[in-house]
Each structure stands twice: as structure tokens, then as C-alpha cells.
N, C-alpha and C positions, 0 to 999 in steps of 0.2 A: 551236346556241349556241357561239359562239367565246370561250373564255377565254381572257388575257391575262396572263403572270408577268412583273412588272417586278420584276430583280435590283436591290436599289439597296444592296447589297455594295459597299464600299471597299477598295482597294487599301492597300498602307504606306504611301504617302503623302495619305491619305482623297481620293483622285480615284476618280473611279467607271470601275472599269476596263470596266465594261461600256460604258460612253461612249465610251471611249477604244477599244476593240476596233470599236465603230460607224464613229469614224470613220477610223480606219484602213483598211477596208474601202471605205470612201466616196471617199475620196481616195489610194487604191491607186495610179493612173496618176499622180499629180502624186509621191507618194513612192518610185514606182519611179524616177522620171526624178532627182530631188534625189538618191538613193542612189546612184545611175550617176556623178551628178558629185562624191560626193564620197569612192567607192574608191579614185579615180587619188591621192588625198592623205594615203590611209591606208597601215600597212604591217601586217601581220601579228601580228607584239607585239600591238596594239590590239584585237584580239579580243574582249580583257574590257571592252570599254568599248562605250559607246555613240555615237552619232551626234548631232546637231544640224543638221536641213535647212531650209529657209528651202524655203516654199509662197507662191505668187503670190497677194494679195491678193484678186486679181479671180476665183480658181481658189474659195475658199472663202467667197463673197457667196452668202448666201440671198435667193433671190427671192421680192419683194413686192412685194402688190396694195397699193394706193392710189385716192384718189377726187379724179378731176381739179378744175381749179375751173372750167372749160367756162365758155362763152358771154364779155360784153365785159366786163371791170372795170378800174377805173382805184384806182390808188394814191399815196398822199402818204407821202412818203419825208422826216422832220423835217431841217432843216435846213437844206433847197432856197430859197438865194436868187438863183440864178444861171440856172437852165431854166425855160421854161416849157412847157405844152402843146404837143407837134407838133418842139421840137425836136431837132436832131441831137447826138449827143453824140461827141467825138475821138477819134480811135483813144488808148491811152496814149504818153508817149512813151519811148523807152529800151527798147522790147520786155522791160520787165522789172514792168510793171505789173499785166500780168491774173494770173489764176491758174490758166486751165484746166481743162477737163473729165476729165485724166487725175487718179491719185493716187500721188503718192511719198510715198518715206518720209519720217516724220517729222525723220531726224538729216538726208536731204538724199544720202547715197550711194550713192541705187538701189539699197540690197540688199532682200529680200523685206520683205514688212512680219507675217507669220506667220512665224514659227521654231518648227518642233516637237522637241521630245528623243525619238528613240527608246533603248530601251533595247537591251542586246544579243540580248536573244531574237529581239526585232523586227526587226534592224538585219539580223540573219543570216537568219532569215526570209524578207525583202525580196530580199535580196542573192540567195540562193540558189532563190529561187522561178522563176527561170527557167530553171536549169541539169539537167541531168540528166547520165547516164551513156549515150554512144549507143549506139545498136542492142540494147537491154535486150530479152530475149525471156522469156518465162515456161515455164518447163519444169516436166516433171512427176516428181520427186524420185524419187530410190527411198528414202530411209531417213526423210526429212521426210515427211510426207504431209498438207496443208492440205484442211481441210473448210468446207464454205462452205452453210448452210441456205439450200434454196428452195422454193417452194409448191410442191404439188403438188396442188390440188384440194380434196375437203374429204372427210372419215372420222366415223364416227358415234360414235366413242370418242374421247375426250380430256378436256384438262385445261378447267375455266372459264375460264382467261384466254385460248384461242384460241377461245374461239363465235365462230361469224359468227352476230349477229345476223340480217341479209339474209337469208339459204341456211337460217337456223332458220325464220322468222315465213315467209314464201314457203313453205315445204315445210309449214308447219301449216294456213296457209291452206289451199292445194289441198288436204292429206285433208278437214280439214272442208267444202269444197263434196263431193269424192268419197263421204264416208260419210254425209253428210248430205242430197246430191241426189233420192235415192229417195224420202227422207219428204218432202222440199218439193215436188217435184210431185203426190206424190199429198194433201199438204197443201193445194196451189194448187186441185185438182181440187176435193174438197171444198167448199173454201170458196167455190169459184162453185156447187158446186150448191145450196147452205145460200142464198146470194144469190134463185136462180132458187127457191126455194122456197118464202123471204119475201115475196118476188115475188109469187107464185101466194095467197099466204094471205092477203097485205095487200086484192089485189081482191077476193076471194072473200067474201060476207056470212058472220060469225060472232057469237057470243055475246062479251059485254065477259068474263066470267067463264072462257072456253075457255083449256082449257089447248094448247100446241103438238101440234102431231102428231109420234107416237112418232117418225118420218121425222126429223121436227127435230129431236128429241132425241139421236138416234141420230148424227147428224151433227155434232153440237156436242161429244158427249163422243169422237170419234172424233176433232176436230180437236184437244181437250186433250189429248188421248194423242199424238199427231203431236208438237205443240210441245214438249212434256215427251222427247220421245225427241229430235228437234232440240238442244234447252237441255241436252240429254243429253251431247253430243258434247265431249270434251274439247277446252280454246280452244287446249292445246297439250301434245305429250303426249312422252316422253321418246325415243320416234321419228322425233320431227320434228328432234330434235338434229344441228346439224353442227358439227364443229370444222373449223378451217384446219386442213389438211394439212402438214405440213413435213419433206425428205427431206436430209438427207446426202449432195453429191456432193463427191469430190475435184478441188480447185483448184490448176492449176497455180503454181507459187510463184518468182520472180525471185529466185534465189538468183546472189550476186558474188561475186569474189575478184579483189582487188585487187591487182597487182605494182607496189610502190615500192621503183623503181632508181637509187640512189646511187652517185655515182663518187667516191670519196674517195683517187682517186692525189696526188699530190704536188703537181700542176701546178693542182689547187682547191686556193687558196690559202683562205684561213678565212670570207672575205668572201662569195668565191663557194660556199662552202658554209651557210655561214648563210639565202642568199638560198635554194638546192635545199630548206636544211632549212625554211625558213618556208613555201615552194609544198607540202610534202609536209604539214604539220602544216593547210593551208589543205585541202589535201584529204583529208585524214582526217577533219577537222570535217565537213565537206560529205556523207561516207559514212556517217558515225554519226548524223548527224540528219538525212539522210533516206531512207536504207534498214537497213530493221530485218535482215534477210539477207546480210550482208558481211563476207568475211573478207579481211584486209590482212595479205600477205607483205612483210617489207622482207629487202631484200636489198642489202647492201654489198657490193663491189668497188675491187681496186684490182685488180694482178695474178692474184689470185684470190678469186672470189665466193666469200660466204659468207652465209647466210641466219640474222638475227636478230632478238632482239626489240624492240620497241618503244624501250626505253630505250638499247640500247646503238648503236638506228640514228640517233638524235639527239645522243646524247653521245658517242659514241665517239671517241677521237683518231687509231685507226688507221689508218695511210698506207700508200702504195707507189708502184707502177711501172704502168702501164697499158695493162690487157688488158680492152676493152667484153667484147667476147664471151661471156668467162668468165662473166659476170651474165648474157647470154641463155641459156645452153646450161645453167646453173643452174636459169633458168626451167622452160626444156622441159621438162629433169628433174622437177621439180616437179608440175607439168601431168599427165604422164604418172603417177606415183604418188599423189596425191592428187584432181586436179581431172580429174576425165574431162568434155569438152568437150560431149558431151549433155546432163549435168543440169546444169552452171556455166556462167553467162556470166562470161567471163575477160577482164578491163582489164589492162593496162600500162600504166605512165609511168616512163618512162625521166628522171634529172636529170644530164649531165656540162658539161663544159666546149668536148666535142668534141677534144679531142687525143687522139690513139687514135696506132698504129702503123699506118704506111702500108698492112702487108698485113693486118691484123687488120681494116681498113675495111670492106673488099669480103669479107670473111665474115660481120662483123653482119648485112649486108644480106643475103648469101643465108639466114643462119638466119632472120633473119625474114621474108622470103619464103618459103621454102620449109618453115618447121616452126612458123613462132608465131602468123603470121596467118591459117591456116588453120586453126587454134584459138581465135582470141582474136576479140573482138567490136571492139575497139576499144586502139590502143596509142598513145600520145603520148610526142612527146621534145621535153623543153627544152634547149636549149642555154643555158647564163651565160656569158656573154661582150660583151664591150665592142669586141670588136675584129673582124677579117674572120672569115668562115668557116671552119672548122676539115676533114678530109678527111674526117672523118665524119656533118659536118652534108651536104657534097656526096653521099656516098654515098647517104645517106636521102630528098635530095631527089629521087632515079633513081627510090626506092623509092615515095615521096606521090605522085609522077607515075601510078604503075597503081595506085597502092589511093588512090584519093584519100577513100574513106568508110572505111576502118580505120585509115589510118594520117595522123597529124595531127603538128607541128612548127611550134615559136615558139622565138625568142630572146627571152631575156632578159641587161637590161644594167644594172638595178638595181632595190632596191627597188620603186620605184615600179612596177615594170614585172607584177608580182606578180598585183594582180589583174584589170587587163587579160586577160591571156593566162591566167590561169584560165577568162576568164570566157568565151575565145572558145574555149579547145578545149574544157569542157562547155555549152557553152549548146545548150537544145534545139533538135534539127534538124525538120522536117514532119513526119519519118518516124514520131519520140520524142510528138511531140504527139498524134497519131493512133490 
């Protein structure tokens, strides 16, 4: 028997959100593709808000059956004083007569003719359902330790809510044929020779008055005793009990740690810092809702790194001179004290402008060849900038060239440009989907 629970729970605004979760689900590929076109128009600020995407008319038409009207008919149309029978009727003229077998919209502007509001749960949902952190590996912690219940079989002790029914009634059966076999064949025996006896008695001339012969007798209270030991047999007895088995093993756990790298020398002016700061606040959303296991280092820099918290790597006003390095070699340090590279997968994202000092270039890049990518799973640099290449965007491109799966670089030249290039250095690779 299939039971069926239909939620008809209302949402705040008495829509049934379970409707609404239906078809959200149902029309996933037309809302993924609406939400694609309308990130490029959104900026960061907008977060708390929602969306409004317009879904193609013909994407959300339910299909129906109908009953042709088949075979000849003819009809009379009121008001026909000018055709008759058989003839032809003119094209219109002015190509603006028919109306076609397509459907626009009512105002006339070709935009969709369904418009949905997502909200922001949704909206970020959506947006982020394809994106991941790459090369995510799962390790097995030493000071976490994740447990994960699986069957193992079935045990004769337990609670009632794990009986397997199946593995009980199957093991009841078979004792009862087991304990019960013995008496039905020589029940069966019996009762053919009781057969061949009545047999034997029914030809034989007797008195109407004659009682059975003691033989008979003997044979009938022998098979009452059979059945009664038979009817004996418990239908099921507290050994034919099985519960599901379930065991405890340790599960490896995807534990992160994030590095957000701020350049806040002199030469980010407030604009170009707003836009690194809105890329970093976009991924932090991204980390917090959807991996439960991450922890986020921020680390400002000008001439000298400094590692701080949350609020004072967004609001802070303080400036300098610029030294990249200083924030890699702060990382390392880091890495090496806290994050040992077996049990963490380790992310970078690097945010500057790219004006670095000529020799300070070509040392980013050997640190991070030589000491951060060989720890780290995955590093990204944005550059903000509007204008040519800077010597340390060149540097990094020497570097994207031999690690082209660790190591990932976008510019960025404004707002708008924000969630693009989020979306192209986390979007999942084959590797990530697999």
C-alpha cells in the first residue's frame, strides 16, 4: 500500500511553498539559464535581494490530449455574403493581416510572457549550484573524526524499530518446516495407511452395527496426536528474531581553509578596493553556505602583511607602499603553523591591482612555485584594473602556463565584471563533478 502526504502549508505570502519548491525543480534548466543572464546586471550590494527572470512561454505549456473532429464537415460562418462553396479566399494585403501560429507578448516587446520572482535564498541557490572549490579531496582528520552508519548484516539482539520483517518470517518459516518435518511425514504415512484400511473394510462383508477395528482406532488417535504436536509448533518464536545490523565506520571529511589576499597599498585607489572587497564578501557567501568545514584567513598587505579579522579586512583604511610577497610568505608561514597540507585542503585568492616592484615580481612567482603550490589545492588572482598589464600579472602568466589546474587569473575592470570571473574560476571542472 502506497501512502501519499500532501503538505498544503503556506508560505507568508499564503503561496504554497511546496508548489513552488515543485516547480522550481521542474523548470531548473530554463532558471538556470534566466539567472546566467541576469548576474552580468547585478553587482554585489544586491545580495539581499532578489531576482525577477522572465521563463519562455512555450518552456512552461502543459501537454494536452484532445478529441479530433476527423472525418468531412462543413461550416457556416454568420455573415458570409460574399463566398461561396469551393472558393478561394486572398492572401491579406499589407502583411499585417494574419496573426500567426507563434505567441507574443501581450504589451508587443518580445519579452517572456512568464516572469518569476526568486527570492534570495533561491536566487543564491541557483547562482551557486554549479560552482565548487576545485580539486576538493577528502581526508581523514586527526582531531575531527566523522562517523557515518552502515548495514552490516543482521544480529539477533535489538531495538523494534530495526526488525527486518523478511529475515524474521523467512527464518520462522524454515524452523517450522525443520521442527515440524518429522511429524508430517510420519503424519503423511499414517494417513495413507488409515486410507488403505478403509479401503480393505469398505469391501469386506460386515455387520451395520460393527464397530472399527482396534487397527483403526489406533491409527486415528495416533494421527490426533501428530496434528496436535504439528499445531504445537510455535508460528514464531523469539529466535527466529533478526534486527538490521548497523556499524560505525570513520568518514573522511573535506575540511578548507581559505586565503583572502588584499593589496591595500596606495596605488588601490577606494574604487578598486571596493570592487576586491565585494569579489571577497561574494566569496565568503559562497563558502559559508556551502561547505559546512571552512575556515577563512584574511590577510592585508601593503608593505607588510598582516593577518586579520573579518571586520577590519573590510573596513580598514590602512595604506602603504607595495610589497606582494610580504602576504605570500605570510601565507606560508601560516600553512606551516596551523594548516598542515595532509589533513586541509588549502585555497588562495589572491585581490591587487598588479603594481608590485620590479624585483619583488619574479619572487611572488618563485614563492609560489616553489612553496605554496605544492601545498595548496587551488590559488586564484584577480587583477582590477582598467588599463594594460601590470609586471606581475606577466609574472603569473610564466606561472598559469606549467600549473594550468592550480593556478587560475582574471581581470577585472568593473563592477559588472564581478560575477563573471567568480563564476569562471569556481565553476565545476569534470574532475569536481565525478
Amino acid at each position: 500500500m502506497t501512502v501519499r502526504i500532501v503538505d498544503r502549508r503556506f508560505d507568508s505570502k499564503h503561496k504554497s511553498s511546496v508548489n513552488r519548491a515543485r516547480f522550481i525543480k521542474r523548470f531548473k534548466g530554463q532558471i538556470r539559464r534566466a539567472v546566467s543572464d541576469a548576474i552580468g546586471q547585478r553587482g554585489v550590494r544586491d545580495l539581499d535581494n532578489g531576482e525577477k527572470i522572465g521563463i519562455p512561454g512555450k518552456d512552461i505549456e502543459e501537454p494536452q490530449f484532445s478529441h479530433g473532429r476527423g472525418g468531412v464537415w462543413e461550416t457556416v460562418n454568420p455573415g458570409n455574403d460574399r463566398f461561396g462553396k469551393g472558393d478561394e479566399i486572398d492572401r491579406p494585403q499589407g502583411g499585417s493581416g494574419g496573426t500567426g501560429s507563434g505567441k507574443a507578448s501581450k504589451d508587443g516587446q518580445g519579452l517572456d510572457e512568464f516572469v518569476f520572482t526568486l527570492t534570495r535564498d533561491e536566487f543564491l541557490d541557483i547562482f551557486f549550484d554549479e560552482l565548487a572549490l576545485p580539486n576538493m579531496v577528502k581526508r581523514q582528520l586527526a582531531r575531527i573524526e566523522q562517523f557515518r552508519r552502515v548495514r552490516a548484516g543482521f544480529t539477533q539482539s535489538g531495538v523494534p524499530t530495526n526488525i527486518n520483517l523478511g529475515r524474521t518470517m523467512r527464518g520462522a518459516a524454515g524452523r517450522r518446516i525443520a521442527v515440524g518435518a518429522p511429524y508430517a511425514a510420519r503424519l503423511r504415512a499414517l494417513e495413507q495407511e488409515l486410507r488403505d484400511l478403509l479401503a480393505t473394510a469398505d469391501d469386506a462383508p460386515q455387520a451395520p452395527d460393527q464397530e472399527p477395528s482396534p487397527e483403526i482406532e489406533r491409527l486415528r488417535r495416533e494421527i490426533t496426536r501428530l496434528r496436535a504436536r504439528i499445531d504445537a509448533v510455535p508460528f514464531i518464536d523469539t529466535f527466529d528474531l533478526r534486527y538490521n545490523n548497523r556499524i560505525r565506520i570513520p568518514q573522511p571529511t573535506t575540511q578548507a581553509v581559505m586565503f583572502c589576499l588584499l593589496d591595500v597599498s596606495g596605488s588601490m585607489d577606494e574604487e578598486r578596493k571596493n570592487i576586491a572587497k565585494r569579489f571577497f564578501m561574494l566569496l565568503y557567501l559562497f563558502l559559508t553556505r556551502n561547505y559546512e568545514r571552512t575556515e577563512v584567513v584574511f590577510i592585508r598587505h601593503h608593505t607588510v602583511a598582516k593577518e586579520v579579522d573579518e571586520d577590519d579586512f573590510f573596513t580598514s583604511r590602512e595604506t602603504g607602499g607595495t610589497i606582494v610577497s610580504s602576504a605570500l610568505e605570510l601565507m606560508h608561514r601560516i600553512i606551516a603553523d596551523r594548516y598542515p597540507s595532509d589533513l586541509w585542503n588549502i585555497y588562495g585568492a589572491q585581490a591587487s591591482d598588479g603594481d608590485n616592484w620590479n624585483d619583488d615580481s619574479p619572487r611572488c612567482r618563485a614563492l609560489l612555485e616553489e612553496s605554496l603550490l605544492p601545498l595548496t589545492q587551488y590559488f586564484a588572482y584577480i587583477e582590477i584594473t582598467d588599463g594594460p598589464p601590470q609586471n606581475l600579472w606577466r609574472e603569473y602568466a610564466r606561472l598559469q602556463a606549467t600549473h594550468p589546474a592550480q593556478f587560475a587569473m582574471q581581470r577585472i575592470a568593473g563592477v559588472t565584471d564581478i560575477y563573471p570571473v567568480f563564476r569562471e574560476l569556481f565553476k565545476k571542472r569534470a574532475l569536481d563533478s565525478a
